[in-house]
ZADO-1210 file (C-alpha; in nm, 4 decimals, padded with zeros to 6 digits):
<atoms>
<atom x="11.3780" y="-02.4844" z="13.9948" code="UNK" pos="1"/>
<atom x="11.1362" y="-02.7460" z="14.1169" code="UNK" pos="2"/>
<atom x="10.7860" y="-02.6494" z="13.9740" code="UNK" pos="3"/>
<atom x="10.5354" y="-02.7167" z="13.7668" code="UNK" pos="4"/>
<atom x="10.6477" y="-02.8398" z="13.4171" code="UNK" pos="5"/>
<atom x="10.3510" y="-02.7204" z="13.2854" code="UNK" pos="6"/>
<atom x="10.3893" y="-02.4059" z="13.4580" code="UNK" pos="7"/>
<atom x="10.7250" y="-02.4041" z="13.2478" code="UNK" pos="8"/>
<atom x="10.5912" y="-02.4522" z="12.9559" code="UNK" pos="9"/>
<atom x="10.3529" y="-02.1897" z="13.0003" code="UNK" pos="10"/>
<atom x="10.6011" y="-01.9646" z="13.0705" code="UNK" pos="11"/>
<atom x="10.7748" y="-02.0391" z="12.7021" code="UNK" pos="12"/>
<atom x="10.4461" y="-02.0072" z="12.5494" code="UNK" pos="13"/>
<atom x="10.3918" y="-01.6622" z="12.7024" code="UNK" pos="14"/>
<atom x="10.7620" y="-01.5295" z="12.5784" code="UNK" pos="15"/>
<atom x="10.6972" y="-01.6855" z="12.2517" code="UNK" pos="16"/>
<atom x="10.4068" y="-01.4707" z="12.2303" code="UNK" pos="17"/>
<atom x="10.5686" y="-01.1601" z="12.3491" code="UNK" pos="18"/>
<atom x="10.8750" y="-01.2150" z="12.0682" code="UNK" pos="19"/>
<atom x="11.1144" y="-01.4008" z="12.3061" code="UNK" pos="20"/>
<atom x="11.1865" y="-01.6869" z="12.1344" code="UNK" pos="21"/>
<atom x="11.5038" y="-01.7522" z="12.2597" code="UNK" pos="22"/>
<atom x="11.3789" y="-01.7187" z="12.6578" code="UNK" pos="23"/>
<atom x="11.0397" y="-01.9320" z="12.5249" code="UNK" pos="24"/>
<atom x="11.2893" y="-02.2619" z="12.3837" code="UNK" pos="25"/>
<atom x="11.4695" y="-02.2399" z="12.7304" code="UNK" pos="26"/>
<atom x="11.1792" y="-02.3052" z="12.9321" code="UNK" pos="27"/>
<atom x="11.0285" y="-02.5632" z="12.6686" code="UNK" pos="28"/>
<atom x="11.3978" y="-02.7057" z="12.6827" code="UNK" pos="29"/>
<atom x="11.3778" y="-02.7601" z="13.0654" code="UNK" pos="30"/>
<atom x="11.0254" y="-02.8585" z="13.0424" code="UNK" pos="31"/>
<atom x="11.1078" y="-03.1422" z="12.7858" code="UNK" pos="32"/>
<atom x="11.3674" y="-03.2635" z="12.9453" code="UNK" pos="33"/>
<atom x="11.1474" y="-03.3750" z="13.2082" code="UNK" pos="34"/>
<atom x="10.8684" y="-03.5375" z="13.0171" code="UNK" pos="35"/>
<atom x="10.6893" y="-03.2537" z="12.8904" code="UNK" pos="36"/>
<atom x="10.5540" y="-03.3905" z="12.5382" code="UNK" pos="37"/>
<atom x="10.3690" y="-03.0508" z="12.4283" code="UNK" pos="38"/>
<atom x="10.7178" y="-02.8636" z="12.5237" code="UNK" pos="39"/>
<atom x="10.9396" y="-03.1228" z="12.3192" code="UNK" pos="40"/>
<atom x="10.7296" y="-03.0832" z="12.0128" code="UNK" pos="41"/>
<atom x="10.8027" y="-02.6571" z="12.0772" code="UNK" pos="42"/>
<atom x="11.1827" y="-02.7214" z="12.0775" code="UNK" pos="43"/>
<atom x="11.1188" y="-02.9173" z="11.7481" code="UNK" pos="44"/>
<atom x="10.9209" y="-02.6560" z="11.6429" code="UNK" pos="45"/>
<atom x="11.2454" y="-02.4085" z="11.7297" code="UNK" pos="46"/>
<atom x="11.5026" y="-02.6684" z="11.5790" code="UNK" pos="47"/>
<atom x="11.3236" y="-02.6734" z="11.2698" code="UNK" pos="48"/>
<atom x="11.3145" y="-02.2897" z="11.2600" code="UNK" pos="49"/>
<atom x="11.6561" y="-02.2865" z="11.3284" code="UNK" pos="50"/>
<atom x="11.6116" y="-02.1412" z="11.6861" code="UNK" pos="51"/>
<atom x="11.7420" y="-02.4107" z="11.8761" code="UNK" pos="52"/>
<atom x="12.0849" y="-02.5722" z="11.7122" code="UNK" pos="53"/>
<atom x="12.1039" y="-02.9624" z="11.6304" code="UNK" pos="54"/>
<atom x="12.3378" y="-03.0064" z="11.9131" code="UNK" pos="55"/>
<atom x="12.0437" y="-02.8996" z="12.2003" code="UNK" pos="56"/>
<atom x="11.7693" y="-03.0649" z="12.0138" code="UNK" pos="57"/>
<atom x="11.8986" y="-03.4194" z="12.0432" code="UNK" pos="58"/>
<atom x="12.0506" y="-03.3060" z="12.3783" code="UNK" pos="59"/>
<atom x="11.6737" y="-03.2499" z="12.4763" code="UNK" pos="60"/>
<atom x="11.5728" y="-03.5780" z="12.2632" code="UNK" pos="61"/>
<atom x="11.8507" y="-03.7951" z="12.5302" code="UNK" pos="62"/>
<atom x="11.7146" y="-03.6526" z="12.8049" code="UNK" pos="63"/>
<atom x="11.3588" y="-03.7371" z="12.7125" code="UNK" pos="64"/>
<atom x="11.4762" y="-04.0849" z="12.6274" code="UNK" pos="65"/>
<atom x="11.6333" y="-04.1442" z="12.9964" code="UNK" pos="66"/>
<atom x="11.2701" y="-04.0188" z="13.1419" code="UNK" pos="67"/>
<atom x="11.0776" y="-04.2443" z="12.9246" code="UNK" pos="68"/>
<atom x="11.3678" y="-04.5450" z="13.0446" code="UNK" pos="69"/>
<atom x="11.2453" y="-04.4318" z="13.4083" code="UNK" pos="70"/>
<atom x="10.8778" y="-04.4762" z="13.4451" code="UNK" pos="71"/>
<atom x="10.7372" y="-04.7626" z="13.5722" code="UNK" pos="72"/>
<atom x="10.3750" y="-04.8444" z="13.6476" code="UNK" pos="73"/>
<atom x="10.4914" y="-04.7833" z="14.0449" code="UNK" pos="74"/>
<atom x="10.6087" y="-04.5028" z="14.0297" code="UNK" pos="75"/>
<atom x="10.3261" y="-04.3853" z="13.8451" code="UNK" pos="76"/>
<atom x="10.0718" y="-04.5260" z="14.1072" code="UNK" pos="77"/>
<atom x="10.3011" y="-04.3148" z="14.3410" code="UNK" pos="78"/>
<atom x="10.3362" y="-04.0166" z="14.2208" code="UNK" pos="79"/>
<atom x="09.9066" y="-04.0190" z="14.2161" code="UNK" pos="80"/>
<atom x="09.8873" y="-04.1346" z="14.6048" code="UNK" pos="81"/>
<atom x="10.1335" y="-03.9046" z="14.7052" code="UNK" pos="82"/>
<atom x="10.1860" y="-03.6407" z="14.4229" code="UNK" pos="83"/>
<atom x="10.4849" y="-03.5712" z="14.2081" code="UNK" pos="84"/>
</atoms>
């Protein structure tokens, strides 16, 4: 539940591969809604395809917008002195 984002994202590239897709947009879901660009562009990739519904897209899209609200050049500086 806490890891890696990127290790989430990962993880829905790897189900895409394997035919998942529905397992791949949940972790590209969870990784976008905290900050993962490369995953939010997946779930557009999915909403376009008509894997993930309109109604979880902009779900994901709100939830991206409140992360982007949150950063702040401190936190930044603090999440590199004393990791994330």
């Amino acid at each position: 539940m806490n890891g890696s984002i990127t290790a989430r994202n990962n993880l829905g590239c790897t189900e895409g591969k394997a035919g998942n897709m529905d397992r791949a947009m949940k972790h590209f879901i969870l990784a976008a809604r905290v900050g993962h660009e490369r995953s939010l562009n997946n779930v557009k990739i999915g909403f376009r395809s008509g894997v993930v519904t309109k109604d979880v897209y902009a779900s994901t899209l709100r939830y991206q917008q409140i992360q982007d609200e949150m950063k702040s050049d401190e936190r930044d500086k603090a999440a590199e002195v004393y990791g994330p």
